[in-house]
PARODREN-858625 format. One record per residue (C-alpha): residue number from 0; residue in three letters; x, y, z. Coordinates in steps of 0.25 Angstrom, whole numbers, plus 5000, padded with zeros to 4 digits. Example, Ala and Ser with C-alpha at 12.3 -4.5 7.8 and 13.67 -1.06 7.14 Angstrom:
# residues 2
    n  res     X     Y     Z
    0  ALA  5049  4982  5031
    1  SER  5055  4996  5029
***
This chain:
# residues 217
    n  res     X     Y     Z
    0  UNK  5054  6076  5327
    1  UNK  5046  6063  5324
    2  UNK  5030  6067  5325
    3  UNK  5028  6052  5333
    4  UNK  5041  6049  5339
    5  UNK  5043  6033  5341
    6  UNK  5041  6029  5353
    7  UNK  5049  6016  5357
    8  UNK  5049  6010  5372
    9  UNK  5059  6001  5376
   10  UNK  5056  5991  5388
   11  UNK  5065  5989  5398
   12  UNK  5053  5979  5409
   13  UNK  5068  5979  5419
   14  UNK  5066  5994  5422
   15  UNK  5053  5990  5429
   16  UNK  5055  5985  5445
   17  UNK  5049  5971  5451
   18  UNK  5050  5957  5446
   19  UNK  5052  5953  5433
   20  UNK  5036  5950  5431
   21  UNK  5032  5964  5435
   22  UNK  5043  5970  5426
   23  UNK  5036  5963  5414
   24  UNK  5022  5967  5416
   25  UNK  5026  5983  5418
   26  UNK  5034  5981  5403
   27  UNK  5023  5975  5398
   28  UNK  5013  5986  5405
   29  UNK  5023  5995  5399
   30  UNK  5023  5991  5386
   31  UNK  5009  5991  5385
   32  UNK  5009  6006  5391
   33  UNK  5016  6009  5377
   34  UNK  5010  6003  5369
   35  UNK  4998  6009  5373
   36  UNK  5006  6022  5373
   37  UNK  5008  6020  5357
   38  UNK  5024  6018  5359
   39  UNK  5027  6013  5346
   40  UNK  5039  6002  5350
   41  UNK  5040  5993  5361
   42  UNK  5056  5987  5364
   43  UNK  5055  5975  5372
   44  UNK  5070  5975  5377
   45  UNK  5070  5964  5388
   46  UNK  5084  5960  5384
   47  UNK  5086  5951  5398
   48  UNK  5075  5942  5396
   49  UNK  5077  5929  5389
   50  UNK  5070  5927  5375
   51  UNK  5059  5920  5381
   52  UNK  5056  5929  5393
   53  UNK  5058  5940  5382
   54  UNK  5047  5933  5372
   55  UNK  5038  5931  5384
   56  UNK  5039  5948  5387
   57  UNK  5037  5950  5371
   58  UNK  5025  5942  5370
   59  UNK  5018  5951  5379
   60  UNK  5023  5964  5376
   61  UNK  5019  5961  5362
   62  UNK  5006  5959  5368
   63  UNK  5005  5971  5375
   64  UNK  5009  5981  5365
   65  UNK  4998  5974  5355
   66  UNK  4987  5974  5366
   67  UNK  4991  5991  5367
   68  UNK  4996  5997  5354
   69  UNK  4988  6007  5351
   70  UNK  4982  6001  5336
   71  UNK  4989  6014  5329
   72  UNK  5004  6013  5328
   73  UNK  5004  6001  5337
   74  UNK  5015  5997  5346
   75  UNK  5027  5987  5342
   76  UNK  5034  5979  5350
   77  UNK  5049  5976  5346
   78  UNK  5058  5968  5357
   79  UNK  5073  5969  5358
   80  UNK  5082  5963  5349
   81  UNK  5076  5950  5349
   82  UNK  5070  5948  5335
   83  UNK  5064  5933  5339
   84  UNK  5057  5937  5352
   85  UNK  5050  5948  5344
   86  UNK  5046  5938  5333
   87  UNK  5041  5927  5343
   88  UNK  5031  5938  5350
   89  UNK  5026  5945  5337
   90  UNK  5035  5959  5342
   91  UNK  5035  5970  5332
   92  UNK  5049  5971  5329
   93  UNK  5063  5970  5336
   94  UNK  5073  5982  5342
   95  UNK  5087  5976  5338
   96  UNK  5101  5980  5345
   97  UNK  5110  5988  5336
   98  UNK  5118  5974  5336
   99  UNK  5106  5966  5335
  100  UNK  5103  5957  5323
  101  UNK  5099  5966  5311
  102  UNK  5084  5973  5306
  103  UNK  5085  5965  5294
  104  UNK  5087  5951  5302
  105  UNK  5074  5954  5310
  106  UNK  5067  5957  5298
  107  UNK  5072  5945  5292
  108  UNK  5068  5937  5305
  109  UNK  5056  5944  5304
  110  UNK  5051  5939  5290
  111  UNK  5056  5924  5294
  112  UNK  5047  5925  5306
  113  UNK  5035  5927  5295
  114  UNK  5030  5940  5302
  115  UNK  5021  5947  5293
  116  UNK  5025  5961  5300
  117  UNK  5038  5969  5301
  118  UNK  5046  5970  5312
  119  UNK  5050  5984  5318
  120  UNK  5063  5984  5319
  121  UNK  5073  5992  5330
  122  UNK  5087  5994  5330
  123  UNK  5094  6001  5345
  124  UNK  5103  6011  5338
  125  UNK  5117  6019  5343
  126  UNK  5122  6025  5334
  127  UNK  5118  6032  5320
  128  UNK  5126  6021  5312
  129  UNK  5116  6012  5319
  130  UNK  5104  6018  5315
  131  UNK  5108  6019  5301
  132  UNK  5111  6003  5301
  133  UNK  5097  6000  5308
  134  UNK  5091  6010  5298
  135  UNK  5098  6002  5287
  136  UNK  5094  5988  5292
  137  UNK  5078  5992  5291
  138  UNK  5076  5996  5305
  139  UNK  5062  6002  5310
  140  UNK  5071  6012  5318
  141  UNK  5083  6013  5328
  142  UNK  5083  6016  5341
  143  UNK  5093  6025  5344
  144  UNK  5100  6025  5359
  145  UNK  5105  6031  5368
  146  UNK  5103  6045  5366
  147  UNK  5102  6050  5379
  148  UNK  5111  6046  5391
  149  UNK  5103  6037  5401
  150  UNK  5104  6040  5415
  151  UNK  5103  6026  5419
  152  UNK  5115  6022  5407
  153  UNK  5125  6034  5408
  154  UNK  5137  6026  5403
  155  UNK  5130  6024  5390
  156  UNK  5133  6037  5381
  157  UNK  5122  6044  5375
  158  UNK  5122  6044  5360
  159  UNK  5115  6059  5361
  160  UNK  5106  6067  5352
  161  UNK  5114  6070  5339
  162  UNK  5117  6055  5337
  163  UNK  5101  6053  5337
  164  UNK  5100  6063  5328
  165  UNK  5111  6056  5320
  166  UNK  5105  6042  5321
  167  UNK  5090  6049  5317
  168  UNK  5096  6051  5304
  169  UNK  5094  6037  5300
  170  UNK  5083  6032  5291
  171  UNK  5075  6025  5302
  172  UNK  5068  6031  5315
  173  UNK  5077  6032  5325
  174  UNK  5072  6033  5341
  175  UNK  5078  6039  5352
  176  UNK  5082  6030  5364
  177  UNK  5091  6032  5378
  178  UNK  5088  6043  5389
  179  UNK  5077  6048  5381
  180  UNK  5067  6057  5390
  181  UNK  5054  6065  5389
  182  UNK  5066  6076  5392
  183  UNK  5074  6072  5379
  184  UNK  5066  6065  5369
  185  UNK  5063  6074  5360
  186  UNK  5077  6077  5358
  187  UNK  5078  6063  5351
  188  UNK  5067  6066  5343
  189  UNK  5071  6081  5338
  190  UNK  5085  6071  5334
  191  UNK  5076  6062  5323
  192  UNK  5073  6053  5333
  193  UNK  5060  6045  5328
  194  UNK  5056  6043  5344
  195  UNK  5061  6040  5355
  196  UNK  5064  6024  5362
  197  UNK  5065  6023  5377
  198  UNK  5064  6012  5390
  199  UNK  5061  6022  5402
  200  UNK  5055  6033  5395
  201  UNK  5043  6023  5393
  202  UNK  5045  6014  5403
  203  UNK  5047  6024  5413
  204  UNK  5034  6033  5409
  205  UNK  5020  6031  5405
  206  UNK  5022  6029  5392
  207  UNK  5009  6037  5387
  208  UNK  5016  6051  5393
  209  UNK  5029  6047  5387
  210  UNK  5024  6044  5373
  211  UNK  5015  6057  5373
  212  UNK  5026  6064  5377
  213  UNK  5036  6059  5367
  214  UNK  5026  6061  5355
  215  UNK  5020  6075  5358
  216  UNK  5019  6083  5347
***
Protein backbone atom coordinates (compact mmCIF):
# COMPACT_ATOMS: atom_id res chain seq x y z
CA UNK A 1 0.00 0.00 0.00
CA UNK A 2 1.20 3.56 -1.04
CA UNK A 3 2.47 5.41 2.39
CA UNK A 4 0.38 8.81 0.91
CA UNK A 5 -2.36 7.67 -1.16
CA UNK A 6 -3.38 10.13 -4.04
CA UNK A 7 -6.01 11.77 -3.32
CA UNK A 8 -8.26 13.03 -6.38
CA UNK A 9 -11.72 15.03 -6.09
CA UNK A 10 -13.85 15.11 -8.88
CA UNK A 11 -16.67 17.88 -9.09
CA UNK A 12 -19.94 17.35 -9.78
CA UNK A 13 -21.70 21.54 -8.68
CA UNK A 14 -25.26 19.60 -10.27
CA UNK A 15 -25.31 17.31 -7.03
CA UNK A 16 -25.75 20.49 -4.97
CA UNK A 17 -29.89 21.74 -4.75
CA UNK A 18 -31.15 25.41 -5.46
CA UNK A 19 -30.49 27.73 -8.52
CA UNK A 20 -27.63 27.57 -10.56
CA UNK A 21 -25.83 30.65 -8.62
CA UNK A 22 -25.86 28.85 -5.20
CA UNK A 23 -24.66 25.49 -6.89
CA UNK A 24 -21.66 27.43 -8.08
CA UNK A 25 -20.57 29.01 -4.86
CA UNK A 26 -20.97 25.66 -2.74
CA UNK A 27 -18.42 24.15 -5.70
CA UNK A 28 -16.35 26.69 -5.22
CA UNK A 29 -16.72 26.64 -1.06
CA UNK A 30 -16.10 23.10 -1.95
CA UNK A 31 -13.12 23.11 -3.66
CA UNK A 32 -11.59 25.43 -1.46
CA UNK A 33 -12.51 22.97 1.64
CA UNK A 34 -9.80 20.59 -0.32
CA UNK A 35 -7.66 22.50 -1.15
CA UNK A 36 -7.24 23.43 2.38
CA UNK A 37 -7.48 19.61 3.11
CA UNK A 38 -4.32 18.95 1.00
CA UNK A 39 -6.17 16.97 -1.85
CA UNK A 40 -3.77 16.64 -4.22
CA UNK A 41 -6.04 16.91 -7.75
CA UNK A 42 -8.92 18.91 -8.37
CA UNK A 43 -11.33 17.62 -11.70
CA UNK A 44 -13.35 20.33 -12.92
CA UNK A 45 -15.96 18.20 -14.80
CA UNK A 46 -18.87 20.71 -15.70
CA UNK A 47 -19.40 18.89 -19.17
CA UNK A 48 -22.91 20.85 -19.57
CA UNK A 49 -21.75 24.30 -19.44
CA UNK A 50 -20.82 25.95 -22.65
CA UNK A 51 -16.93 26.94 -23.10
CA UNK A 52 -17.46 30.40 -21.87
CA UNK A 53 -19.62 29.53 -18.83
CA UNK A 54 -17.02 26.67 -18.26
CA UNK A 55 -13.80 29.39 -18.40
CA UNK A 56 -15.71 31.69 -16.31
CA UNK A 57 -16.01 28.64 -13.40
CA UNK A 58 -12.28 27.86 -14.29
CA UNK A 59 -10.96 31.24 -13.58
CA UNK A 60 -12.23 31.25 -10.11
CA UNK A 61 -11.64 27.68 -9.12
CA UNK A 62 -8.07 28.37 -10.10
CA UNK A 63 -8.41 31.03 -7.78
CA UNK A 64 -9.50 29.35 -4.94
CA UNK A 65 -7.25 26.54 -5.00
CA UNK A 66 -4.21 29.11 -5.32
CA UNK A 67 -5.56 31.22 -2.46
CA UNK A 68 -5.81 27.70 -0.17
CA UNK A 69 -3.06 25.14 -1.27
CA UNK A 70 -1.31 24.36 1.51
CA UNK A 71 2.55 25.77 0.25
CA UNK A 72 3.96 21.92 0.58
CA UNK A 73 2.61 19.66 -2.12
CA UNK A 74 0.16 22.38 -3.26
CA UNK A 75 -2.90 21.54 -4.98
CA UNK A 76 -3.54 21.28 -8.96
CA UNK A 77 -6.28 22.11 -10.59
CA UNK A 78 -6.89 20.02 -14.15
CA UNK A 79 -10.38 20.50 -16.03
CA UNK A 80 -12.07 17.81 -18.07
CA UNK A 81 -11.01 17.24 -21.35
CA UNK A 82 -10.88 20.67 -22.49
CA UNK A 83 -7.08 21.32 -23.01
CA UNK A 84 -7.81 25.13 -24.25
CA UNK A 85 -10.06 26.19 -21.42
CA UNK A 86 -7.23 24.93 -18.98
CA UNK A 87 -4.61 26.85 -21.11
CA UNK A 88 -6.81 30.09 -21.17
CA UNK A 89 -7.19 30.08 -16.94
CA UNK A 90 -3.55 28.95 -16.22
CA UNK A 91 -4.91 25.26 -14.84
CA UNK A 92 -2.42 22.83 -14.10
CA UNK A 93 -3.13 20.05 -16.34
CA UNK A 94 -6.07 18.53 -18.20
CA UNK A 95 -7.98 14.83 -17.49
CA UNK A 96 -8.45 13.53 -20.94
CA UNK A 97 -11.42 10.80 -21.89
CA UNK A 98 -9.94 7.48 -22.89
CA UNK A 99 -11.12 8.77 -26.51
CA UNK A 100 -10.00 11.98 -25.98
CA UNK A 101 -7.22 13.81 -28.09
CA UNK A 102 -3.82 12.24 -26.96
CA UNK A 103 -1.03 13.22 -23.79
CA UNK A 104 1.52 13.98 -26.49
CA UNK A 105 -1.06 16.39 -28.33
CA UNK A 106 -1.55 18.39 -24.91
CA UNK A 107 1.92 18.63 -24.39
CA UNK A 108 2.49 19.63 -27.71
CA UNK A 109 -0.42 22.35 -27.42
CA UNK A 110 1.19 23.05 -24.15
CA UNK A 111 4.87 24.00 -25.49
CA UNK A 112 2.99 26.31 -28.45
CA UNK A 113 1.11 28.06 -25.73
CA UNK A 114 4.71 29.09 -24.29
CA UNK A 115 4.07 27.72 -20.84
CA UNK A 116 7.19 27.75 -18.99
CA UNK A 117 5.50 24.62 -16.68
CA UNK A 118 4.41 21.09 -17.30
CA UNK A 119 0.98 20.10 -17.53
CA UNK A 120 -0.16 17.26 -15.42
CA UNK A 121 -1.78 14.92 -17.38
CA UNK A 122 -4.87 12.33 -16.81
CA UNK A 123 -6.26 9.77 -18.57
CA UNK A 124 -10.03 8.02 -17.48
CA UNK A 125 -9.04 4.23 -17.84
CA UNK A 126 -11.18 0.91 -18.32
CA UNK A 127 -9.46 -1.45 -19.04
CA UNK A 128 -5.68 -2.73 -18.30
CA UNK A 129 -4.90 -2.27 -22.21
CA UNK A 130 -5.99 1.17 -21.42
CA UNK A 131 -3.78 2.02 -18.87
CA UNK A 132 -0.76 0.46 -20.49
CA UNK A 133 -1.43 3.00 -23.72
CA UNK A 134 -1.88 6.12 -21.41
CA UNK A 135 1.17 4.70 -19.60
CA UNK A 136 2.87 4.60 -23.13
CA UNK A 137 1.82 8.06 -24.16
CA UNK A 138 3.44 10.01 -21.11
CA UNK A 139 0.58 10.29 -18.78
CA UNK A 140 1.01 11.56 -15.11
CA UNK A 141 -1.42 8.49 -14.11
CA UNK A 142 -4.68 6.99 -15.11
CA UNK A 143 -7.74 6.74 -13.42
CA UNK A 144 -9.19 3.66 -13.36
CA UNK A 145 -13.32 3.09 -13.09
CA UNK A 146 -15.55 1.79 -12.07
CA UNK A 147 -14.45 -0.67 -9.55
CA UNK A 148 -17.21 -0.95 -7.58
CA UNK A 149 -20.90 -1.03 -8.71
CA UNK A 150 -22.77 2.39 -7.78
CA UNK A 151 -26.05 2.35 -6.36
CA UNK A 152 -27.28 5.13 -8.19
CA UNK A 153 -25.72 3.49 -11.71
CA UNK A 154 -26.46 -0.29 -11.36
CA UNK A 155 -26.84 -1.16 -15.14
CA UNK A 156 -23.07 -0.04 -15.50
CA UNK A 157 -20.93 -3.29 -14.67
CA UNK A 158 -18.35 -3.15 -12.16
CA UNK A 159 -14.86 -3.84 -13.52
CA UNK A 160 -13.98 -5.38 -9.85
CA UNK A 161 -10.91 -5.92 -7.75
CA UNK A 162 -8.65 -8.16 -9.74
CA UNK A 163 -8.91 -6.04 -12.79
CA UNK A 164 -7.43 -2.98 -10.67
CA UNK A 165 -4.91 -5.28 -9.61
CA UNK A 166 -4.30 -6.09 -13.28
CA UNK A 167 -4.41 -2.39 -14.49
CA UNK A 168 -1.83 -1.38 -11.35
CA UNK A 169 0.53 -3.36 -13.11
CA UNK A 170 1.25 -0.47 -15.31
CA UNK A 171 4.25 1.85 -15.18
CA UNK A 172 2.15 4.88 -14.10
CA UNK A 173 0.11 5.44 -10.74
CA UNK A 174 -3.08 4.17 -11.13
CA UNK A 175 -6.20 5.64 -8.71
CA UNK A 176 -9.10 3.84 -7.86
CA UNK A 177 -12.49 5.48 -8.79
CA UNK A 178 -16.50 4.31 -8.75
CA UNK A 179 -18.36 3.16 -5.61
CA UNK A 180 -15.48 3.76 -3.61
CA UNK A 181 -16.22 4.02 0.32
CA UNK A 182 -14.57 4.64 3.59
CA UNK A 183 -15.93 0.88 3.84
CA UNK A 184 -13.79 -0.33 0.80
CA UNK A 185 -11.16 1.90 -0.05
CA UNK A 186 -8.60 0.15 1.18
CA UNK A 187 -9.37 -2.78 -0.80
CA UNK A 188 -8.26 -0.52 -3.88
CA UNK A 189 -5.17 0.36 -2.18
CA UNK A 190 -3.93 -3.43 -0.95
CA UNK A 191 -4.69 -4.06 -5.24
CA UNK A 192 -1.70 -1.39 -6.18
CA UNK A 193 -3.88 1.37 -6.48
CA UNK A 194 -1.79 4.58 -5.92
CA UNK A 195 -4.93 6.41 -4.25
CA UNK A 196 -8.13 6.78 -4.61
CA UNK A 197 -10.53 9.33 -7.19
CA UNK A 198 -13.95 10.17 -6.17
CA UNK A 199 -17.35 12.94 -6.67
CA UNK A 200 -19.40 11.92 -3.51
CA UNK A 201 -16.86 10.72 -1.28
CA UNK A 202 -15.67 14.35 -1.18
CA UNK A 203 -18.35 16.21 -2.09
CA UNK A 204 -20.74 14.45 0.18
CA UNK A 205 -18.14 14.55 3.46
CA UNK A 206 -15.94 17.17 5.21
CA UNK A 207 -13.14 16.68 3.27
CA UNK A 208 -10.71 17.00 6.29
CA UNK A 209 -12.34 13.55 8.01
CA UNK A 210 -12.22 12.07 4.70
CA UNK A 211 -8.61 12.68 3.89
CA UNK A 212 -7.44 11.81 7.50
CA UNK A 213 -9.15 8.79 7.04
CA UNK A 214 -7.87 7.80 3.78
CA UNK A 215 -4.26 8.47 4.65
CA UNK A 216 -3.87 6.95 8.34
CA UNK A 217 -1.13 5.12 8.70
Amino acid sequence: MPTRPILYYITDRTAFPGPESERRLRLLLKIAEAARAGIDYIQLREKDLTTRQLEFLARDAIQVVRENSRTTNPTRLLINSRSDVALAVGAHGVHLRSYDVTVSDVRHLWTLASRQDQPTLAVSCHTSDEVQRAAGDGADFAVFAPVFEKKDSPGHTAAGIDALRRACRAAIPVLALGGVTLANWHNCLEAGAAGIAAIRLFQDHEVAVVARQLRKP
